[in-house]
C-alpha positions as a printed NumPy array, in Angstrom:
array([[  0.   ,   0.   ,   0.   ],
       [  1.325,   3.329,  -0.895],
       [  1.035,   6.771,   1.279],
       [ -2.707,   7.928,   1.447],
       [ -3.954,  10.102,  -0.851],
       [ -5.737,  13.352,  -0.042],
       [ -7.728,  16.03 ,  -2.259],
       [ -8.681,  19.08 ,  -1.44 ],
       [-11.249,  20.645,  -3.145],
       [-14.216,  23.029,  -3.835],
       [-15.082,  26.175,  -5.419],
       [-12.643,  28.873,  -6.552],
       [-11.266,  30.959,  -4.426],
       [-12.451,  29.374,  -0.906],
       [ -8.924,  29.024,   0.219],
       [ -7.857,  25.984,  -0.688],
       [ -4.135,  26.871,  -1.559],
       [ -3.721,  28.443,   1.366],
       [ -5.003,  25.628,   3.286],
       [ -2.549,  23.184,   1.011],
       [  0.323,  25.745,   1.735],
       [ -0.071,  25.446,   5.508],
       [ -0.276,  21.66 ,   5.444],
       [  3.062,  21.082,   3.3  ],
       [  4.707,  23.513,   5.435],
       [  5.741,  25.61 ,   2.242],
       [  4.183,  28.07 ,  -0.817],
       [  4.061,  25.05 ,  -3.131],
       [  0.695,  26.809,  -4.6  ],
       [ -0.275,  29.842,  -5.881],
       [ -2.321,  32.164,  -3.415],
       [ -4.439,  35.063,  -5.41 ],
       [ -7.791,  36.177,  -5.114],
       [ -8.513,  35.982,  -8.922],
       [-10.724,  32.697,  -8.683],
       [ -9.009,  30.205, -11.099],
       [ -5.297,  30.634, -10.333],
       [ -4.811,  26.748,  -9.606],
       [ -5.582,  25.758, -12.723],
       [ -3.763,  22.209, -12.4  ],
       [ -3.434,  19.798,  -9.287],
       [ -0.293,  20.272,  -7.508],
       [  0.837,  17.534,  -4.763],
       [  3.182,  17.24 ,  -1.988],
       [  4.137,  15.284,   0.936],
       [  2.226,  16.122,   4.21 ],
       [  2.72 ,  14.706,   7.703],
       [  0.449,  14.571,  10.848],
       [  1.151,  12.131,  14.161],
       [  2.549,   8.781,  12.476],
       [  0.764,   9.138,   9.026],
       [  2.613,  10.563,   5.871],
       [  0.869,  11.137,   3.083],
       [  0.248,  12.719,  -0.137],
       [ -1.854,  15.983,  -0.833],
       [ -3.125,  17.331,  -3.535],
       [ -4.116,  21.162,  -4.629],
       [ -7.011,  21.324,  -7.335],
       [ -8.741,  24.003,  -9.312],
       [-11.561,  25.302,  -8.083],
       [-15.269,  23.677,  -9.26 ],
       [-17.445,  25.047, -11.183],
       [-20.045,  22.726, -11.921],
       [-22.129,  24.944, -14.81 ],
       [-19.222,  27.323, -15.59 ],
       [-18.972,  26.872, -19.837],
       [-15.725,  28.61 , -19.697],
       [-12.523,  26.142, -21.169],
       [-10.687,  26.706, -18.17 ],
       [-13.587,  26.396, -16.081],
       [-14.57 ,  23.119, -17.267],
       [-11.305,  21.688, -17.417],
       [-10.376,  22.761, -13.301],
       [-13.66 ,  20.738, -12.827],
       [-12.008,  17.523, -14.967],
       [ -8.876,  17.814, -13.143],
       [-10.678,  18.014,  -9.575],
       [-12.764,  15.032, -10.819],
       [ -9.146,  13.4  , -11.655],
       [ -8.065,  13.879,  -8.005],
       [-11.223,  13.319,  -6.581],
       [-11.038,   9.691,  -8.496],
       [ -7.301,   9.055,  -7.24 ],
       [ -8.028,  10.205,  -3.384],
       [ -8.388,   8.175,  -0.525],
       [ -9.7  ,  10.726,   1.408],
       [-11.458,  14.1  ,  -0.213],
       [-11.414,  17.478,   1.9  ],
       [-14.647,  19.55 ,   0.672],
       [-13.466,  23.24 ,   1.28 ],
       [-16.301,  26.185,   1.487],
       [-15.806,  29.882,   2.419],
       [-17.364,  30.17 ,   5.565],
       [-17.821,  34.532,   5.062],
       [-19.859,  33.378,   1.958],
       [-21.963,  31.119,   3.149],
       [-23.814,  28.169,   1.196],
       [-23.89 ,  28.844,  -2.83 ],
       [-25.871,  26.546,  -5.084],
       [-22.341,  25.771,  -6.564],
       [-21.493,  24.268,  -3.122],
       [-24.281,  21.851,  -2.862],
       [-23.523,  20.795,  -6.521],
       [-20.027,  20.063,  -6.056],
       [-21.738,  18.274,  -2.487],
       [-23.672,  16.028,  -5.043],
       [-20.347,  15.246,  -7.131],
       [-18.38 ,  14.219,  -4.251],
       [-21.202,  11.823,  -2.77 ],
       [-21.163,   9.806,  -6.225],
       [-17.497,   8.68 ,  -5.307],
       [-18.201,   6.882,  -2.801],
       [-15.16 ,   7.922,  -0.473],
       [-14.943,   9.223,   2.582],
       [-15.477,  13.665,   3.015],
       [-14.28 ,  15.827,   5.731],
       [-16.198,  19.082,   5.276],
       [-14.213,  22.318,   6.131],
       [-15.439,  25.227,   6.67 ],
       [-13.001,  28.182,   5.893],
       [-12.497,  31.791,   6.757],
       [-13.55 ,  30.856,  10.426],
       [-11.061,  33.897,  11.359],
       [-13.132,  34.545,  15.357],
       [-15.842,  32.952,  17.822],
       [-18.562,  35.166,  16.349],
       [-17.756,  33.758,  12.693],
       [-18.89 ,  30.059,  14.135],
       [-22.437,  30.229,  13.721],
       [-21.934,  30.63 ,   9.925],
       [-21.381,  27.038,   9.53 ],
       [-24.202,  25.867,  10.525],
       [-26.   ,  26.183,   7.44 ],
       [-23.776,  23.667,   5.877],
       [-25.174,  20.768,   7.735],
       [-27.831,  21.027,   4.853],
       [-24.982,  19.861,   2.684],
       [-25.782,  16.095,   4.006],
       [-21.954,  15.158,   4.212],
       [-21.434,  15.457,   7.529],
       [-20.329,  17.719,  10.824],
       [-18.456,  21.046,   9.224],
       [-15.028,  21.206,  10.982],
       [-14.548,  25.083,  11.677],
       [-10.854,  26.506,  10.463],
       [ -8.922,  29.853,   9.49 ],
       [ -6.551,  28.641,   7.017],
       [ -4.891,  32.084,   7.021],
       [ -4.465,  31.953,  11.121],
       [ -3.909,  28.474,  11.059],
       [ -6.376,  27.806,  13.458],
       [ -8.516,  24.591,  14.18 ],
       [ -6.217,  22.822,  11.605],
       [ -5.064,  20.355,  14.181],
       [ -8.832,  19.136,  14.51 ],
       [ -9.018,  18.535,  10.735],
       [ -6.116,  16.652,  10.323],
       [ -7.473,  14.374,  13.01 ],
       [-10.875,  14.082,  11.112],
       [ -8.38 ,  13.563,   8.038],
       [ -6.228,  10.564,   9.225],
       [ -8.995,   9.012,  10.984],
       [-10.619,   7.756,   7.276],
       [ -6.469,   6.339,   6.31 ],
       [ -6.889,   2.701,   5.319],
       [ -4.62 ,  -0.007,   7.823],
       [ -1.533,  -0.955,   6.61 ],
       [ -2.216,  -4.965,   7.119],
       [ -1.405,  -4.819,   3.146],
       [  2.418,  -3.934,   3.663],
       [  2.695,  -6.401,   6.101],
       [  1.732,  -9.537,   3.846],
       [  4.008,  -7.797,   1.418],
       [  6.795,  -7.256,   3.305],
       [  8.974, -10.457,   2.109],
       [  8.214,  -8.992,  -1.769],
       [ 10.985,  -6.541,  -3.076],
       [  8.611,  -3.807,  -4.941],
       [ 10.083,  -2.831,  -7.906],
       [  8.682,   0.202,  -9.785],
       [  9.554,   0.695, -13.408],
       [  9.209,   4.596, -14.077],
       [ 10.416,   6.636, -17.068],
       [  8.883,   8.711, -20.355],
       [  6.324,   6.923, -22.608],
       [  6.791,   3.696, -25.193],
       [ 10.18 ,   3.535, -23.737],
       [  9.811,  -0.692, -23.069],
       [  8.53 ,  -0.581, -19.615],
       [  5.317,  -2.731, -20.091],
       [  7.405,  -4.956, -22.798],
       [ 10.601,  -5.406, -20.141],
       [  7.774,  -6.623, -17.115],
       [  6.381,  -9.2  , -19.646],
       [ 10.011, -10.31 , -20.462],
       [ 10.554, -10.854, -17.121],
       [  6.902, -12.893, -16.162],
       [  6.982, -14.719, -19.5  ],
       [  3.842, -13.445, -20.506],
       [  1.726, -11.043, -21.52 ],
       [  0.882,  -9.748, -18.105],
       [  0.63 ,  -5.946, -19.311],
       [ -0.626,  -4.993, -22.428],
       [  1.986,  -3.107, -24.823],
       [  1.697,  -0.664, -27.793],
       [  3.575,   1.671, -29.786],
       [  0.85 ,   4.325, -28.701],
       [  2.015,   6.056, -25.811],
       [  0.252,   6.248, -22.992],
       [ -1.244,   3.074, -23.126],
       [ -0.325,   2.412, -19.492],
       [ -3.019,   4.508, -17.928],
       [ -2.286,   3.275, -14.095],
       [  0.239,   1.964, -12.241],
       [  0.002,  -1.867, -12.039],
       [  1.079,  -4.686,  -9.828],
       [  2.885,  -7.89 , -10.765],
       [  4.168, -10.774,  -8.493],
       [  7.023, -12.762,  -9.803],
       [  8.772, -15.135,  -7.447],
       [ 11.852, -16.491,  -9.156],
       [ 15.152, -18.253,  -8.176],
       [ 16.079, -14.863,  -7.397],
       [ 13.711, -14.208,  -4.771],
       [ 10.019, -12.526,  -4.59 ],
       [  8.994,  -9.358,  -6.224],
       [  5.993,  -7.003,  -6.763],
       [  6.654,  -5.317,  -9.978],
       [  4.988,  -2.19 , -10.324],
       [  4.342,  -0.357, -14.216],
       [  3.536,   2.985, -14.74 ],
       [  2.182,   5.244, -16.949],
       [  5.147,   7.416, -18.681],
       [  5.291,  10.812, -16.933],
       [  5.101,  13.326, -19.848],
       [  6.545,  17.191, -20.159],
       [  4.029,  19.015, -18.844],
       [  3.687,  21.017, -21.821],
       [  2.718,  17.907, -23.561],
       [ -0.242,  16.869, -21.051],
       [ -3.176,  17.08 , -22.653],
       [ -5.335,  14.6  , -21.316],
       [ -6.804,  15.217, -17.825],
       [ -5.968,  11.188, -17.661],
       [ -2.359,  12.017, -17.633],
       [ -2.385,  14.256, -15.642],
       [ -4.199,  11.251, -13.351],
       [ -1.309,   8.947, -13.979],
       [  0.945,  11.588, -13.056],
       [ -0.035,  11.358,  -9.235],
       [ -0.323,   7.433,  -9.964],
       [  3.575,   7.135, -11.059],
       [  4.828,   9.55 ,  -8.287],
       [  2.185,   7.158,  -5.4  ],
       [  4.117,   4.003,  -6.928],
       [  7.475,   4.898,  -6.71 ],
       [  6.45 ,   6.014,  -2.989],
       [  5.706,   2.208,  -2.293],
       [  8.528,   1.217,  -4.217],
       [ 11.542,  -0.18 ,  -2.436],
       [ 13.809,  -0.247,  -5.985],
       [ 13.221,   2.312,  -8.489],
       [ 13.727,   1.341, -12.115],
       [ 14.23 ,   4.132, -14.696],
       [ 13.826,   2.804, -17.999],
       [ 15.833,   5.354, -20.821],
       [ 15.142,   4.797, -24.669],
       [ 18.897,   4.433, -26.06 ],
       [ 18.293,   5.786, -29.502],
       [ 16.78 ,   9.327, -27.084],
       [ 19.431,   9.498, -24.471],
       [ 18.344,  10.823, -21.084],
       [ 15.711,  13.624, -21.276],
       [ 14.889,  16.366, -18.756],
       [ 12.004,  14.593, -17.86 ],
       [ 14.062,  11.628, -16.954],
       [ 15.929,  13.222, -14.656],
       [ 13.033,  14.66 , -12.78 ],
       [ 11.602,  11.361, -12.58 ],
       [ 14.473,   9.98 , -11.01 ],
       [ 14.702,  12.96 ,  -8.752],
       [ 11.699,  12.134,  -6.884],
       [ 13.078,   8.742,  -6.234],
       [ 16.423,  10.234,  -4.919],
       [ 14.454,  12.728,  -3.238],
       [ 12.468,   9.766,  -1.286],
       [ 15.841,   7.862,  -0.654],
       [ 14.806,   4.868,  -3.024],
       [ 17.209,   2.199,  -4.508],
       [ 18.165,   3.395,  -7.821],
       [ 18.558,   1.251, -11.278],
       [ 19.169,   2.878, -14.492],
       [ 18.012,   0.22 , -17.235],
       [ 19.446,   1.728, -21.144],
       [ 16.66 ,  -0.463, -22.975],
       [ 16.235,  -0.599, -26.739],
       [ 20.302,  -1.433, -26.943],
       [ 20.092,  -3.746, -29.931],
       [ 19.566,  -0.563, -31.637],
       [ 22.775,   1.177, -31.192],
       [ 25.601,   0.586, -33.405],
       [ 28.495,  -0.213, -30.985],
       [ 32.066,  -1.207, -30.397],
       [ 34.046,  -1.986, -27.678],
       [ 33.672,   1.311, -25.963],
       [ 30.294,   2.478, -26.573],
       [ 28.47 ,   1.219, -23.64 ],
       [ 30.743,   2.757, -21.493],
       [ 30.961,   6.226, -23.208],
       [ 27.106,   6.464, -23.053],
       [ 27.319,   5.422, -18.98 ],
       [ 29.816,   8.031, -18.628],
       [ 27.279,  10.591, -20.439],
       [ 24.452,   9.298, -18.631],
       [ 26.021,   9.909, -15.339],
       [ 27.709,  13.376, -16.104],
       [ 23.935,  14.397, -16.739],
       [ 22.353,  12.62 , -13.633],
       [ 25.487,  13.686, -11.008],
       [ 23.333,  13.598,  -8.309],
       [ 22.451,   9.756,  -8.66 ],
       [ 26.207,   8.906,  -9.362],
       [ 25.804,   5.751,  -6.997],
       [ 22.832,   4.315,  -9.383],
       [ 23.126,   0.997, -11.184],
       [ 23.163,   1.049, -14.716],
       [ 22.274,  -1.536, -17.052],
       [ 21.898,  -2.066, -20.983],
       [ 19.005,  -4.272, -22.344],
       [ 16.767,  -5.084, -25.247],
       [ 13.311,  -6.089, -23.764],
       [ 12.283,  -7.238, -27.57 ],
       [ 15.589,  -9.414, -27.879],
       [ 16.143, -10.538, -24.194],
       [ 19.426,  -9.094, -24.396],
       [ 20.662,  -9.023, -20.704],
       [ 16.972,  -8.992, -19.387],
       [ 17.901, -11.768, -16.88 ],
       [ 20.333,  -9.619, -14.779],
       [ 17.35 ,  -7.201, -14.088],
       [ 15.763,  -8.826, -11.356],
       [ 19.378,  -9.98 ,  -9.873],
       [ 20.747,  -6.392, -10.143],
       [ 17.141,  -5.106,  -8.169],
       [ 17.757,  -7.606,  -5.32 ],
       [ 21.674,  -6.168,  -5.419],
       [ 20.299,  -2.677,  -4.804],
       [ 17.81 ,  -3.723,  -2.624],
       [ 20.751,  -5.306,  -0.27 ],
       [ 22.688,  -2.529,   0.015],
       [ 19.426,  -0.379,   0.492],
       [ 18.574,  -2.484,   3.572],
       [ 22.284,  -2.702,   4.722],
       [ 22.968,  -2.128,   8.31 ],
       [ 26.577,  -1.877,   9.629],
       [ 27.711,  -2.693,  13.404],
       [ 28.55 ,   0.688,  15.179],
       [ 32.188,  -0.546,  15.647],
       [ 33.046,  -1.698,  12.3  ],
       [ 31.543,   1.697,  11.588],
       [ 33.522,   4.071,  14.058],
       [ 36.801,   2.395,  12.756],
       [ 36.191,   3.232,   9.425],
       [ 35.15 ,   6.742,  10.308],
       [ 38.224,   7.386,  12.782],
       [ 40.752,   6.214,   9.605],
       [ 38.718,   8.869,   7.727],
       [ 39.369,  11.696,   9.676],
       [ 43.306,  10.399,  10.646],
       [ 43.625,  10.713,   6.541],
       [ 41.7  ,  13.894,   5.998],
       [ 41.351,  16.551,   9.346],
       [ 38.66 ,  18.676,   8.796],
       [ 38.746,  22.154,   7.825],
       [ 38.492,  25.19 ,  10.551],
       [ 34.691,  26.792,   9.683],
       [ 34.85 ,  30.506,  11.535],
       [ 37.112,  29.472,  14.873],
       [ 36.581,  25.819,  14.956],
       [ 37.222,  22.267,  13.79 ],
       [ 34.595,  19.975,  13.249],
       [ 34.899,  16.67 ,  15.723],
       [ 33.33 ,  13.648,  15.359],
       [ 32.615,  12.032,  18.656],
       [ 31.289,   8.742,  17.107],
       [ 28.597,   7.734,  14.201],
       [ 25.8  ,   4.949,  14.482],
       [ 23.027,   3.661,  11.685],
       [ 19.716,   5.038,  12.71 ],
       [ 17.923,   3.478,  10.119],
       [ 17.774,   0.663,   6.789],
       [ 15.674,   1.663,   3.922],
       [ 17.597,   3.9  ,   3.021],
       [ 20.558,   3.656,   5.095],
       [ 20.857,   6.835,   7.65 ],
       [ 24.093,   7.717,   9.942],
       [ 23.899,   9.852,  12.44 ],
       [ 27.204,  11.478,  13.34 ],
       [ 27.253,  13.039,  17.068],
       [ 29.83 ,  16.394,  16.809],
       [ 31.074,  19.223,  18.896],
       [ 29.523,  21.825,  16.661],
       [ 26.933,  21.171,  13.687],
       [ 27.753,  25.006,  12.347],
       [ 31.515,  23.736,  11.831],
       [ 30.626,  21.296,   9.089],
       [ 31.391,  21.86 ,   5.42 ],
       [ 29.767,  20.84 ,   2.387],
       [ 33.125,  19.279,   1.182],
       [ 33.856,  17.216,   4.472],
       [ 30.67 ,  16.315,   4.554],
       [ 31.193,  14.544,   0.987],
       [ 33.804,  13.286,   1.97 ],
       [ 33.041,  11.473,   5.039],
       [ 29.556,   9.743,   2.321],
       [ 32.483,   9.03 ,  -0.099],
       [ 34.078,   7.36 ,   2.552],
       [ 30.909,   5.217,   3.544],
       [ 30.472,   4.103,   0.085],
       [ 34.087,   3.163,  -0.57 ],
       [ 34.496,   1.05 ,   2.757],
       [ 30.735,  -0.752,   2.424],
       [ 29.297,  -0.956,  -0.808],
       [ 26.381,   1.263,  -1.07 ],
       [ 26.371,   1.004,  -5.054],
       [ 22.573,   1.453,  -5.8  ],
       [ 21.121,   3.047,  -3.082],
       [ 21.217,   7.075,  -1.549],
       [ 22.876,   7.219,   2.062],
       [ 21.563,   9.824,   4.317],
       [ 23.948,  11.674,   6.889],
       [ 22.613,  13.835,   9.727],
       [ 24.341,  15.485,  12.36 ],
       [ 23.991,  16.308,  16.226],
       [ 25.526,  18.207,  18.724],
       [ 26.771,  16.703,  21.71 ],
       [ 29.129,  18.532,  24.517],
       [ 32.237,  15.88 ,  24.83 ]])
């Protein structure tokens, strides 16, 4: 099961970005009173007790409106509405109940899923009888806020989690590696997963697009036991014209959340495109196992230094993934195909890795001995000791005199130093540091 899913919508202009704003923790959306200025979803990852989850900004509804933009705000908030596990109905509480409300009321009870209704613009005591008259809405008891004061928000994020579906599913699950294959359309990712089940498990065409979801696929092999996940091919955004991509947009991003290895798959006769690397940004930027499959090699007109030229290329554009596997297939000739799944379960080792705090601190200690750090201001960084925190991806925490004495450089080089002495090829390593008086 991935992170939960929440929409927030309603009409223009009740607050809803403002409300999304608070809840990421940052202006991720566009706050104007021009109705319409959230023309397109926008997501990001939200927090609240032990949940984490996803949220999701939408245009505002207008149920009647005949305008172009109008109508297609209302297809996109229909889009999120369809992907959500939970829907937050927003409506401005200084208004009061519009006509437009209690339509948009009517669309969200056709889908079935749960509703918190919040009432917004809530800004004093004496503003609290104005939500009353939303109990004629027949979703529920109105949850009073003032998304601009921040108030009550505590309360709806209660009435939020509360409708979260258990995790039981991740438990059964657990002894799978999930593998999610992620990259640009008609690329080979539905043609690669049915090379590797040996048969024709997803349906492939040279239209792109025709992965609409993201879809799950147990395989249990020699190898070991795997979920692979496909998903639909994350387009520019300039080239997103169906509100249905847009949909698998959210889709992809929700997989690769679940996803313990991430798989991006990179047309060799295209190279690696922008969009590439902002797929596999995400999955660096959630700390995910990292693969980089070149498919379509059969293609490429080679000698005995091609494949390495193009890694070296590959890498000098994605830098900040240097640690990434990389391997070159054809999905239509089986070229290589079989090293796929070992490769994932490689990653996933070394993604799961956990290293004894002695073994560690010796490594560390030989670090510094060859390389003092640098004085920052007055002082010198010094490293007391380091432990693992966590697996998944690996994190070190490194316990110092003085977390203002660190440099970008050391710092470097004391994750260079992890991945030389332990193998972390394949996976991100996290590094935090604390003070601590000696």
């Amino acid at each position: 099961m991935g992170k939960p899913i929440v929409a927030f919508v309603g009409r223009p202009n009740v607050g809803k970005s403002t409300l999304f704003n608070k809840i990421a923790g940052k202006r991720i959306s566009i706050v104007e009173d021009t109705p319409g200025v959230t023309r397109d979803r926008v997501y990001a990852e939200a927090e609240w007790l032990k949940y984490n989850f996803t949220i999701i900004d939408t245009g505002g509804i207008e149920p009647e409106s005949g305008d172009i933009i109008l109508s297609q705000m209302r297809r996109q908030a229909q889009i999120a509405i369809d992907t959500a596990n939970v829907i937050v109905f927003i409506v401005d509480g200084k208004e009061g109940l519009t006509a437009a409300d209690a339509e948009v009321a009517q669309m969200l009870r056709k889908s079935k899923k749960p509703i918190v209704l919040v009432v917004n613009k809530i800004d004093s005591l004496k503003d609290e009888d104005n939500a009353f008259e939303f109990y004629n809405l027949g979703i529920g008891e109105p949850i009073t806020i003032s998304a601009t004061q921040g108030l009550a928000l505590g309360d709806m994020l209660d009435r939020i989690v509360e409708h979260f579906p258990s995790g039981t599913d991740d438990e059964e699950q657990d002894e799978y590696i999930k593998i999610a294959m992620v990259g640009k359309p008609n690329v080979g990712k539905s043609s690669l997963i049915n090379k590797l089940l040996g048969e024709e498990r997803v349906i492939v065409s040279d239209i792109p697009g025709t992965t609409r979801d993201a879809i799950d696929s147990t395989l249990e092999t020699e190898e070991g036991k795997f979920i692979l996940i496909d998903t639909a091919g994350l387009r520019r955004k300039s080239k997103i014209k169906e509100e249905i991509e847009r949909y698998s947009v959210i889709r992809t991003l929700a997989a690769l959340e679940r996803a313990d290895v991430c798989i991006l798959i990179i047309d060799a006769t295209e190279g690696v495109t922008e969009q590439d690397e902002k797929i596999i940004g995400y999955a660096h930027e959630q700390g995910k196992a990292i693969m980089v499959v070149v498919n379509k090699w059969d293609l490429i007109e080679k000698d005995d230094k091609t494949m390495e030229n193009y890694k070296k290329t590959l890498q000098g554009k994605m830098a900040f993934i240097e640690y990434a596997s990389f391997l070159f297939i054809s999905a239509k000739t089986g070229q290589r195909v079989h090293k796929v799944l070992s490769e994932a379960k490689a990653c996933y080792a070394n993604y799961s890795k956990r290293i004894s705090t002695g073994i560690l601190n010796d490594v560390i200690n030989k670090a510094v001995l060859m390389k003092e750090p640098p004085i920052v201001g007055l002082k010198r960084l010094k490293i007391y000791y380091v432990t693992q925190a966590e697996t998944k991806p690996p994190l070190f925490i490194f316990f110092v005199n003085d977390t203002q004495t660190i440099h970008f450089s050391y710092e470097r080089y004391l994750v260079n130093q992890l991945r030389n002495n332990f193998d972390f090829k394949g996976t991100s390593i996290k590094v935090h540091f604390r003070e601590r008086k000696e």
